[in-house]
BAFI-3210 file (N, C-alpha, C; in Angstrom, 3 decimals, decimal comma, padded with zeros to 6 digits):
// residues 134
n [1|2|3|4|5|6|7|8|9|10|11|12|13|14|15|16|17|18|19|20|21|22|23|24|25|26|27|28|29|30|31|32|33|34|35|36|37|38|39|40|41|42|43|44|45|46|47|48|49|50|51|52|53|54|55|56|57|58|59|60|61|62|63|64|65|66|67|68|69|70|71|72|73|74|75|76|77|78|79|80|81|82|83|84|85|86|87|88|89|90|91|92|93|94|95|96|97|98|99|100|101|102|103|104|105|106|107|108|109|110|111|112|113|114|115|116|117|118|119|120|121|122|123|124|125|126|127|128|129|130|131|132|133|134]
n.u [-142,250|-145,122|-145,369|-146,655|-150,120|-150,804|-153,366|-154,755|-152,408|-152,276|-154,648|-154,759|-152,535|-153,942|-156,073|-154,793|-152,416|-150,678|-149,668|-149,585|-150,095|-151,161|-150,206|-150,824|-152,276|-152,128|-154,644|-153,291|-151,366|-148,678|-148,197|-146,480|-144,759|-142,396|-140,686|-140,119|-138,602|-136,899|-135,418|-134,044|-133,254|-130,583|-129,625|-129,512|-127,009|-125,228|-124,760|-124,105|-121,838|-118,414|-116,387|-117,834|-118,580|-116,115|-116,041|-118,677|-119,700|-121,417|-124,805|-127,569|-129,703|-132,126|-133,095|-135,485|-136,862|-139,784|-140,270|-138,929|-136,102|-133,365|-130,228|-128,200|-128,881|-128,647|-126,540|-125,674|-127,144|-125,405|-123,160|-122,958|-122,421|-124,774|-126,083|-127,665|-130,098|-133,217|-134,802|-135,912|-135,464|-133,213|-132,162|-133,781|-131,426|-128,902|-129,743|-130,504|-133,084|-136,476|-138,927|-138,030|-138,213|-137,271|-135,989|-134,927|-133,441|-132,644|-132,216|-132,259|-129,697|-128,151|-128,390|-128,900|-130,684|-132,680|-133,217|-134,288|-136,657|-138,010|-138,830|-140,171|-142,223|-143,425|-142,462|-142,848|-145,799|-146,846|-145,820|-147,590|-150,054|-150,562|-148,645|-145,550|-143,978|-143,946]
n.v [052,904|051,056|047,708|045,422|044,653|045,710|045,629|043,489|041,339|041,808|040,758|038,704|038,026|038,244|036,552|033,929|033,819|033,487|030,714|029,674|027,614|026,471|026,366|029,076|030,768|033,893|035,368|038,064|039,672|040,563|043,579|045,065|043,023|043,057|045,417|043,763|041,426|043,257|043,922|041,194|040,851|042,165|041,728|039,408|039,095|040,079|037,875|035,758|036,216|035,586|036,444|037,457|035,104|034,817|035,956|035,989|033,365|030,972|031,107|030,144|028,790|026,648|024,050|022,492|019,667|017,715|016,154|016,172|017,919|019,171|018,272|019,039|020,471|022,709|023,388|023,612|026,239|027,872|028,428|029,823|032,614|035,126|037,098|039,217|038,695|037,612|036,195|033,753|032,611|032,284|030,921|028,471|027,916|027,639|025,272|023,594|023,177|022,889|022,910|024,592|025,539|027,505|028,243|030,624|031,151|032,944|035,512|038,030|038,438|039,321|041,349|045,325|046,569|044,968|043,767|045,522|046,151|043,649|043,859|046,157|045,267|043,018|041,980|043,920|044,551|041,847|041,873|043,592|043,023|040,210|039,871|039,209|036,544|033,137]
n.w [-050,114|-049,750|-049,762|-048,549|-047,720|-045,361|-043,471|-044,223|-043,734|-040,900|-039,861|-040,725|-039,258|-036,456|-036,475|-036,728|-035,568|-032,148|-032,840|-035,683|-036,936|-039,224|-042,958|-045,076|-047,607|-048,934|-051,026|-053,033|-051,522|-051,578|-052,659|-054,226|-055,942|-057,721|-056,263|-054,150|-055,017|-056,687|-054,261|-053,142|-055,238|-055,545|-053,058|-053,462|-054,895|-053,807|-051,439|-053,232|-054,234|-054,194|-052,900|-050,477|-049,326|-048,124|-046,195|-044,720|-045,406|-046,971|-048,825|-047,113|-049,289|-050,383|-052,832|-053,860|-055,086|-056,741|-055,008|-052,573|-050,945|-053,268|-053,188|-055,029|-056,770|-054,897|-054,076|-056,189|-056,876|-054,605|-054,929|-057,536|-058,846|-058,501|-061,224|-061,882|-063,685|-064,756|-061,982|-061,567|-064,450|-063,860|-061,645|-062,831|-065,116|-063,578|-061,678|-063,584|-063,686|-064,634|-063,040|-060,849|-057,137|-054,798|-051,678|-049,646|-047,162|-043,962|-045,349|-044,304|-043,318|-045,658|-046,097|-044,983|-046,388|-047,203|-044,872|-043,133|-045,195|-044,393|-041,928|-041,471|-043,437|-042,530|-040,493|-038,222|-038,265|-037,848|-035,066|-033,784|-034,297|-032,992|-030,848|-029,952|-031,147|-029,860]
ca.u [-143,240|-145,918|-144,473|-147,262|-151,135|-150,679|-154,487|-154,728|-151,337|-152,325|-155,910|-154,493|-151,843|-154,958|-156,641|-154,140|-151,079|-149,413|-149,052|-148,821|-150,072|-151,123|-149,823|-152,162|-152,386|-152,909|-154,481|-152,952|-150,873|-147,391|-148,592|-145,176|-143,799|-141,109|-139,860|-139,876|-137,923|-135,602|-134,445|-133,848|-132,288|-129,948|-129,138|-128,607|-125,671|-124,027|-125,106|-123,771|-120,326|-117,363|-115,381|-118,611|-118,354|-114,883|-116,189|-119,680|-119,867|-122,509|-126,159|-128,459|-130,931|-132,223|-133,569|-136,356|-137,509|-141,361|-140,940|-137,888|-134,537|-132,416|-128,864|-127,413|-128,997|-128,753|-124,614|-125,379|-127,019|-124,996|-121,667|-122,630|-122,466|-126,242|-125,929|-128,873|-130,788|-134,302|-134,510|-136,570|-134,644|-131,065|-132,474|-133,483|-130,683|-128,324|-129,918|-130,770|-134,447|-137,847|-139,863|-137,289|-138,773|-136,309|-136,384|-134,079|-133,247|-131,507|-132,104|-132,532|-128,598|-128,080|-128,100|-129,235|-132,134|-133,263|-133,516|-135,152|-138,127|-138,630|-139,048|-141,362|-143,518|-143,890|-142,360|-143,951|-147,494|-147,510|-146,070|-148,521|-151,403|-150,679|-147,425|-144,022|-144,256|-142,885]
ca.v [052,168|049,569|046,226|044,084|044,873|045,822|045,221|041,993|040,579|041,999|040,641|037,018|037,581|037,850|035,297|032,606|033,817|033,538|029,615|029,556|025,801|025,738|027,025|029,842|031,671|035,379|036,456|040,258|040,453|041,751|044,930|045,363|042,183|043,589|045,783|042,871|040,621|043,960|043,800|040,168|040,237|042,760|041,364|037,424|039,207|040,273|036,671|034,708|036,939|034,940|037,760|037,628|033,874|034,069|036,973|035,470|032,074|030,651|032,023|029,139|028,296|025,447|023,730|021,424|018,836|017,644|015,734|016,707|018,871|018,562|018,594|019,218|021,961|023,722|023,302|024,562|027,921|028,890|028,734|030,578|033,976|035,884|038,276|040,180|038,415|036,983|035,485|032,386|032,084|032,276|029,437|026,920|027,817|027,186|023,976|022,548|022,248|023,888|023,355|024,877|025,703|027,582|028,817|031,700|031,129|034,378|037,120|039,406|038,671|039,633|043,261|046,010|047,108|043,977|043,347|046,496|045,811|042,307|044,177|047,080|045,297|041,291|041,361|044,699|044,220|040,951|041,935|044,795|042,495|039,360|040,323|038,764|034,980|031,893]
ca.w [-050,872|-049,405|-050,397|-048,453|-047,796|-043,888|-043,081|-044,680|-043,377|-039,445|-039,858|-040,720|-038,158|-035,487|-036,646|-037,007|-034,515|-032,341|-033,087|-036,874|-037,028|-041,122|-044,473|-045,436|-049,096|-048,405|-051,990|-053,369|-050,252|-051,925|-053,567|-055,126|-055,854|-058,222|-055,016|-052,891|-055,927|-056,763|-053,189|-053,107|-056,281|-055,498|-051,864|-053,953|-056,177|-052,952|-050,925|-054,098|-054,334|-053,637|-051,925|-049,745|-048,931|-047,784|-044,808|-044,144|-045,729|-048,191|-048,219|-047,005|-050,587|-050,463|-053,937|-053,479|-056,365|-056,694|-053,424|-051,658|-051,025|-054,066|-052,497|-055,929|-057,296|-053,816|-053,932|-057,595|-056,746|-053,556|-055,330|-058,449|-058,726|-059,496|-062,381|-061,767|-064,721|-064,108|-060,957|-062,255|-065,569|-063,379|-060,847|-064,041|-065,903|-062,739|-060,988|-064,571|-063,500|-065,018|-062,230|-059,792|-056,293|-054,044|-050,458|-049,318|-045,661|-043,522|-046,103|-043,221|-043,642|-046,705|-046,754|-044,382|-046,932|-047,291|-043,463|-042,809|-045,698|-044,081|-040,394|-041,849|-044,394|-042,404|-038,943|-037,335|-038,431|-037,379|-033,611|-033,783|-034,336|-032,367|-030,489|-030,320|-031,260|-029,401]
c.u [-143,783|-145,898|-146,280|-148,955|-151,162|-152,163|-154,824|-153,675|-151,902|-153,391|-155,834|-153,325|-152,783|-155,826|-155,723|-153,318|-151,999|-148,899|-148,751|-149,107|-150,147|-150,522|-151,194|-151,451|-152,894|-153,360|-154,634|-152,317|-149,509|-148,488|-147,590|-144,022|-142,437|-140,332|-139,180|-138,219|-136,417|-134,775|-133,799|-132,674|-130,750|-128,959|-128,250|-126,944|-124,686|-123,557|-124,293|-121,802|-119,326|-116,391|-116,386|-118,208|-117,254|-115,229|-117,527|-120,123|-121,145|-123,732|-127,083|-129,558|-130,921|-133,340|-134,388|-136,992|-139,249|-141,452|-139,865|-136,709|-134,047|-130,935|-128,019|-127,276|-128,829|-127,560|-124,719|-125,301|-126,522|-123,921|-121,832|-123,309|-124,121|-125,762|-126,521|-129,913|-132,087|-134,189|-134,640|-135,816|-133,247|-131,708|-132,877|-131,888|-129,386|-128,637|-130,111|-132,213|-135,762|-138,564|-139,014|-138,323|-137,783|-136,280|-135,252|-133,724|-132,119|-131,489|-131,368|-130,689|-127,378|-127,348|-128,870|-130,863|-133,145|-133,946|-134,272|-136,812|-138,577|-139,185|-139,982|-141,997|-144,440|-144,156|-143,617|-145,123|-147,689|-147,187|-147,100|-149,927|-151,038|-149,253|-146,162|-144,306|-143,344|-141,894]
c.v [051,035|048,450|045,134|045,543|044,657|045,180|043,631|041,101|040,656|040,992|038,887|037,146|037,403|036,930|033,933|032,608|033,606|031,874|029,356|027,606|025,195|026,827|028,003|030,858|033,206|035,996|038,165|040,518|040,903|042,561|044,824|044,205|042,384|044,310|045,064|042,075|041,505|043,777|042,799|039,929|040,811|042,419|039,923|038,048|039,297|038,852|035,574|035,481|036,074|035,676|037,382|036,237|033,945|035,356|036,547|034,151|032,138|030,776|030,745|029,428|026,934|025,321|022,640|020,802|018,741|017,077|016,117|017,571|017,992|019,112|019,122|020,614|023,089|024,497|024,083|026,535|029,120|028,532|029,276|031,790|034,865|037,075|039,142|040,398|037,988|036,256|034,205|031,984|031,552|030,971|028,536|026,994|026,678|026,101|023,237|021,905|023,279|024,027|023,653|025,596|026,293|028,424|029,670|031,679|032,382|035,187|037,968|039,782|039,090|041,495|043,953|046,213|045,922|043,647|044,461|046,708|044,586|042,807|045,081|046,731|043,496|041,251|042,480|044,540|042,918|040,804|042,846|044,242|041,074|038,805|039,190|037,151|034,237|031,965]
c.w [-050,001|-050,228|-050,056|-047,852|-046,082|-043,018|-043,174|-044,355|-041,779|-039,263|-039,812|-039,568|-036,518|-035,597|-036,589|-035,906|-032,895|-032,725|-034,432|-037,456|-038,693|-042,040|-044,799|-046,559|-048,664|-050,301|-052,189|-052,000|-050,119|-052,627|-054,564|-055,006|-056,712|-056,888|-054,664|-053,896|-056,152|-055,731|-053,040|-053,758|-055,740|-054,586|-052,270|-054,438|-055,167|-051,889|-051,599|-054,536|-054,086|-052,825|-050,501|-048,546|-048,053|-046,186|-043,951|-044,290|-046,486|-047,557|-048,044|-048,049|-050,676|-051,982|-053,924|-055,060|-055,939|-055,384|-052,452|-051,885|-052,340|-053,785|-053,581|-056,616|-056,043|-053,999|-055,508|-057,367|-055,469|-053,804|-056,978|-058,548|-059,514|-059,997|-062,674|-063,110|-064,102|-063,363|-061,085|-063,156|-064,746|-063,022|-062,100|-064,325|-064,959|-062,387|-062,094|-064,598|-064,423|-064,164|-060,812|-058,513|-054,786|-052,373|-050,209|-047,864|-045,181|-044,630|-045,568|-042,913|-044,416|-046,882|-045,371|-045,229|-046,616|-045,928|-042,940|-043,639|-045,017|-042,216|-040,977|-042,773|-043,622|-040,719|-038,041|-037,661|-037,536|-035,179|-033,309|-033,521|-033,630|-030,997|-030,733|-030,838|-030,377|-030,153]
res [x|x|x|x|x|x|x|x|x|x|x|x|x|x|x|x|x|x|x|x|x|x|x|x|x|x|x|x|x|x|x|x|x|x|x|x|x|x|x|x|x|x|x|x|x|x|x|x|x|x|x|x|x|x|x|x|x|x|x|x|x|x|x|x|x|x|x|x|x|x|x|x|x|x|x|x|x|x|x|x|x|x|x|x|x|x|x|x|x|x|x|x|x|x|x|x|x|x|x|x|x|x|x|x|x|x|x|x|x|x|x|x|x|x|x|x|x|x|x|x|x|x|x|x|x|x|x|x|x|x|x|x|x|x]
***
């Protein structure tokens, strides 16, 4: 399944790469953001495991408030276990926030699947169209 809009991801990777200097909005450029989210989710349950922890250690999520890192809720959602409920609902419920905002750092560590959609739907296009990056 095509996860991301290959033309439209390459097209901004030649235009913008290889330096990457601003934040840029790609609109419609998951196709299949459920995919992308199933994989994620699936990869958090094993990331957030405690068996896991004690062979790879805790999954870098960081939890950011309206202006900065929130150190609290971070320590919240990388020591409790994802249940494979709504991703959004889990993160409020867990950090205690509504406008939760969370970053996922090392996926690509996560799981094999996971690391293989993030190389065939993000990374190759964008060496393809502006080659390797700094």
């Amino acid at each position: 399944m095509t996860t991301i809009k290959n033309d439209a991801w390459s097209r901004f990777a030649q235009e913008h790469g290889p330096d990457f200097a601003t934040v840029e909005y790609i609109s419609s450029l998951v196709t299949a953001p459920e995919a992308i989210a199933g994989t994620i989710g699936h990869s958090l349950m094993n990331a957030t495991d405690p068996r896991v922890h004690e062979a790879i250690g805790l999954p870098r999520i960081r939890v950011f408030g309206p202006s900065q890192l929130d150190y609290e809720a971070s320590e919240a959602v990388v020591h409790s276990k994802y249940d494979g409920s709504n991703l959004v609902e889990w993160l409020q419920a867990v950090t205690g926030r509504k406008d939760v905002c969370a970053a996922f750092n090392g996926v690509e560590t996560w799981s094999s699947k996971i690391r293989s959609t993030i190389y065939r739907s993000i990374v190759e296009p964008m060496v393809t169209a502006c080659g390797v990056p700094p």
